[in-house]
N, C-alpha and C positions, 0 to 999 in steps of 0.2 A: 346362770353363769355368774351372777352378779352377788349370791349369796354364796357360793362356791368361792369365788373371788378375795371376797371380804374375808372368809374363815382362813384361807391359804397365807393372807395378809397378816392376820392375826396368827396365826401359828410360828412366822416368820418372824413376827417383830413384838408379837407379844406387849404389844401398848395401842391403844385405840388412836391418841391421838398422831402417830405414827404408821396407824391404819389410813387413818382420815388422809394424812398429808400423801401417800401411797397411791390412794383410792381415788384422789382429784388427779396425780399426775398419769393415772391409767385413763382419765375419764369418762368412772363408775359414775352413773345417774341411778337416780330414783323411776320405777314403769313407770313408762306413759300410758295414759289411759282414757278415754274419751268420755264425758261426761255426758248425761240423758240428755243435754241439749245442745250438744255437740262440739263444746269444748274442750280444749287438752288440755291435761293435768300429768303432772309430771315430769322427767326428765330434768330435775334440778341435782344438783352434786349432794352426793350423799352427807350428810349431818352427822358430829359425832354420838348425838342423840340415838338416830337412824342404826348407825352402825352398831350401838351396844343393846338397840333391840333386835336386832337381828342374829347377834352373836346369844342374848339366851333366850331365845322363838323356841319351843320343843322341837316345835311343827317340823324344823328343818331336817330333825334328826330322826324321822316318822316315830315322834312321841306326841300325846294328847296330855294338856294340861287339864286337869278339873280338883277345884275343890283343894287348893295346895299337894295334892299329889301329882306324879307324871307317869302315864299308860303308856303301852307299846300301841300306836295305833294302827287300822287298817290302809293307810296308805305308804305309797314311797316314800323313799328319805331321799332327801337330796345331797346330803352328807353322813359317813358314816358315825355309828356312835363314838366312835372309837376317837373323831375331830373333835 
């Protein structure tokens, strides 16, 4: 939901750092996730760093990056190509 989120952000407003400031007053975190000795990692407010990797991940859009090209790959997308 949180990378659906972001892309909906950006299609709206079309500037990251107006992403960012959007994204804090929705309060979008970063997963949390429990580390091998059982600490938590995560959950901090999204970065506009964060946010422009996320906006060109393939991944998101079930494409595989290799090698400077981009595949259709074998998983879901979580947003259409078309975002």
């Amino acid at each position: 939901e949180t990378v659906r989120a972001v892309f909906r952000l950006y299609l709206e407003h079309g500037n990251v750092r107006q992403v960012k400031a959007a994204a804090d007053g929705l309060g979008l975190t970063t997963k949390i996730r429990r580390t091998d000795d059982g600490r938590m990692r995560g959950g901090r407010p999204l970065s506009r760093g964060h946010i422009y990797q996320l906006l060109k991940n393939p991944l998101y859009a079930g494409r595989i990056a290799h090698k400077g090209a981009s595949y259709e790959g074998q998983h879901a997308h979580i947003i259409d190509s078309e975002t």
